[in-house]
Structure formats: C-alpha cells, structure tokens
C-alpha positions in Angstrom: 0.0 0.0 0.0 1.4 3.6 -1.1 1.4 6.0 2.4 1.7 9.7 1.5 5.1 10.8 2.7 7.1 7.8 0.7 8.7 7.5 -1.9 6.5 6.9 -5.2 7.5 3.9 -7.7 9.3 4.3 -10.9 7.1 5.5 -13.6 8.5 5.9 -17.1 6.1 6.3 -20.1 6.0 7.4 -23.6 4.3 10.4 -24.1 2.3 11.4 -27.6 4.1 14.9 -27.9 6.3 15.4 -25.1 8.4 12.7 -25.2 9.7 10.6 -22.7 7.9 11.1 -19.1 10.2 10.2 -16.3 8.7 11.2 -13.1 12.1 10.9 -11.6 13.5 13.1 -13.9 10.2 15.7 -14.3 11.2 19.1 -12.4 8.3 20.6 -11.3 8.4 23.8 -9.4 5.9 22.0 -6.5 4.4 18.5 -7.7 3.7 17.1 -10.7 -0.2 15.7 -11.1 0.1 12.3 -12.1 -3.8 11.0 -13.1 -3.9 7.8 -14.5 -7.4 6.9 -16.5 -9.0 3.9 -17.7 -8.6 4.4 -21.9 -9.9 5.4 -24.7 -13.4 3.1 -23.8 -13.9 5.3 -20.8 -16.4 7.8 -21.8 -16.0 9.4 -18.2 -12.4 9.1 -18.6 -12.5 11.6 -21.8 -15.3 14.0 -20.0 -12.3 13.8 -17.0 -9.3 14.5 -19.4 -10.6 17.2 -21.3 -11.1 19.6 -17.9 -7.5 18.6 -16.7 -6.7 19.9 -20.3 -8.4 22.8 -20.0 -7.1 23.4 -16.0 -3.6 22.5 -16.6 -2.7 26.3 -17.2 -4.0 26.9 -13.7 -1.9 23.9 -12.0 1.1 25.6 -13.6 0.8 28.8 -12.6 0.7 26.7 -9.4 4.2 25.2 -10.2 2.0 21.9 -10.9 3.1 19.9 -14.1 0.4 17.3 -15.5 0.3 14.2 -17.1 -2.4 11.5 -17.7 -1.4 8.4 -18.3 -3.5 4.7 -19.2 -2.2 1.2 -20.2 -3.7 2.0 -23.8 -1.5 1.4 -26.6 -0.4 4.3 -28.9 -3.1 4.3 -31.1 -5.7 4.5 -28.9 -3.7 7.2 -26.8 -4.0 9.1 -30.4 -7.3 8.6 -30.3 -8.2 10.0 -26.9 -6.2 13.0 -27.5 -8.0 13.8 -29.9 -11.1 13.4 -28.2 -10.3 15.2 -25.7 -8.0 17.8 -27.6 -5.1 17.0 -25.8 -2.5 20.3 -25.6 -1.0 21.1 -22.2 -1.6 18.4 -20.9 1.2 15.9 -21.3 -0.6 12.4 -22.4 1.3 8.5 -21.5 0.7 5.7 -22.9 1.9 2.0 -22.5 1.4 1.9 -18.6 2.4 -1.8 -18.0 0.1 -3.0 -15.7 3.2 -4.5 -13.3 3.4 -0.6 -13.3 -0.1 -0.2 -12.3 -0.2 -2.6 -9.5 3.0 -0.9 -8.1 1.1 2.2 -7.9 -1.9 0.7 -5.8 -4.3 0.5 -8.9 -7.0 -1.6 -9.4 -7.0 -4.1 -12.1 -9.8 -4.8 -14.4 -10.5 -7.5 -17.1 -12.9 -6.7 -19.9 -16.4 -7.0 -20.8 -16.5 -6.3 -24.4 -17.7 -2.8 -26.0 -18.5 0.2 -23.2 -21.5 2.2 -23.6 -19.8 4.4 -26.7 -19.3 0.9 -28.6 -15.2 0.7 -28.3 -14.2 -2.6 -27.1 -12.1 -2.8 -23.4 -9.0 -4.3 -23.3 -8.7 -7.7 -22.3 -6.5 -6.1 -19.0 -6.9 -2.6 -18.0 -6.1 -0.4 -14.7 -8.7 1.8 -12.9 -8.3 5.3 -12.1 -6.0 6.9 -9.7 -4.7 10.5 -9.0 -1.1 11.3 -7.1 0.6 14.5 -6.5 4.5 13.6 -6.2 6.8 16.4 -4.6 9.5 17.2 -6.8 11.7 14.6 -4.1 9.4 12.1 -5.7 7.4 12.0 -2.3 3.8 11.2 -2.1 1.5 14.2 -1.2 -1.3 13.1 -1.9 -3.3 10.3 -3.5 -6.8 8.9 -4.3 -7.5 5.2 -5.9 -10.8 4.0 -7.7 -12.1 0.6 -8.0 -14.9 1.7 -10.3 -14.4 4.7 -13.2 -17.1 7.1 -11.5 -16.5 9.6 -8.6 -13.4 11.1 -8.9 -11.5 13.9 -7.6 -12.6 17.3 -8.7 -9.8 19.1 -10.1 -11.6 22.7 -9.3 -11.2 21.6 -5.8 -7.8 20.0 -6.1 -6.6 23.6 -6.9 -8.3 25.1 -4.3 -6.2 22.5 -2.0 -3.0 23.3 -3.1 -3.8 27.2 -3.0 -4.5 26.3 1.1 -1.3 23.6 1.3 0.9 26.5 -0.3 -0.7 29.3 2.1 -0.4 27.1 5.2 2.4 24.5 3.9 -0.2 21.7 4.8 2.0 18.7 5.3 0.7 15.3 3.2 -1.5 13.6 5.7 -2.3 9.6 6.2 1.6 9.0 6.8 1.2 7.3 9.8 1.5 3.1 9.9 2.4 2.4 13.3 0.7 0.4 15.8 -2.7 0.7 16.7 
C-alpha cells in the first residue's frame, strides 16, 4: 500500500508529444499531477481528461506539471487526444500493468464494448490520481475501484492554493501500531 510521505514507484512512459515522461527526472516547481485513467473506452475518462486539459494552465501557474497516463497502446492514446484535444496536458501511454499494481491500482479485465461501442482491453487499470513532490514523495493520492466519482480538479486547486498558504504537510503518513 502507497502512504503519502514515501517514496513513489518508478514511472517511465511514452508520451504522444512530449516525449519521454520520467517522473524521476520531471522538475516541477511543486508537484507534478500524475492521473492515470482507464482508456480510450472510458467515456467518463474523456469528459475527466478534457477539464485537466483545460485546468492545466491553472496547476502551472501553481508550479503543478500534469500528465495522464492509461495502459492503452499508442493508437488509442491518439485517439483520446483527440477526443479530448489534448495540448497542455502531457498524455502517457503504455502503462504496463506490473506498473499499475505498483502504484496501488485496481486491475480490471474486460467486458466487451462500453457504452460508446469501443471494445475494453482484455486487462486494464482503474483510475487513480497522485501529487509527487518534486523529491518524488507522495502528497497526496486517491485510488478507484470503479471509473465514476473522482476527484474534482476545481477543488484539487483550491487544496493546493491552502497547502501553499499554510504548507499543509501530506497527511495519512502514519502506519504504526494501533
């Protein structure tokens, strides 16, 4: 289980115009947003992508560097930034699913065509959203089992505007005895 406060795992993914992603290597003034998403299948996944892309501007001006990142192949990552008109925001692709285990998400297997009639693949991860300090620490983190209620990324701003102001330490770091 990943504890806010700890070192993230490796993540190193092609990107469709930014080239390689290496969160270890990404120099964010603050964090870096990392929001990995279902695929191109996901209709809620698109409606989700395409208000990071149009917020990513305001995470930067936060010092906040974005990427969103799925287990899709490169086609389909085409696909999806297209549909979602991918610009500032940096999209992954290739997200083995080793990878996606590592970082605490849950693993589904497919049940044919979603609801917009593209098929799943037969393996895919669910969602999950990170901020990773530029030391690669955890600040924060939320995990779904399911692609519906997610994080609002309005509000996720309005956090970090309160973490800078107070420098709010990540919380949930505690896994001692009970």
């Amino acid at each position: 289980m990943l504890i806010p406060r700890q070192v993230a795992p490796e993540l190193i993914v092609e990107t469709l115009s930014h080239g390689r992603f290496d969160l270890a290597a990404d120099a964010p003034g603050r964090m870096t947003l990392v929001c990995f998403y279902r695929g191109l299948h996901c209709p809620i996944c698109a409606m989700y992508l395409k208000e990071l892309e149009r917020l990513t501007p305001e995470f930067a001006e936060r010092n906040v560097t974005t990427i969103a990142i799925s287990s899709d192949n490169e086609s389909r990552a085409l696909e999806m930034g297209k549909k979602i008109g991918a610009n500032d925001l940096r999209l992954g692709y290739g997200l083995s699913l080793v990878d996606a285990r590592k970082w605490g998400l849950y693993i589904s297997t497919s049940r044919g065509k979603t609801s917009i009639g593209i098929e799943e693949p037969e393996r895919f991860s669910e969602p999950g959203l990170f901020l990773i300090r530029p030391d690669r620490t955890i600040y924060y983190l939320s995990v779904q089992s399911m692609p519906f209620v997610r994080p609002n990324f309005r509000e996720l701003l309005q956090a970090i505007d309160f973490a800078i102001a107070h420098d709010y330490p990540a919380r949930g770091e505690y896994i001692g005895e009970l």
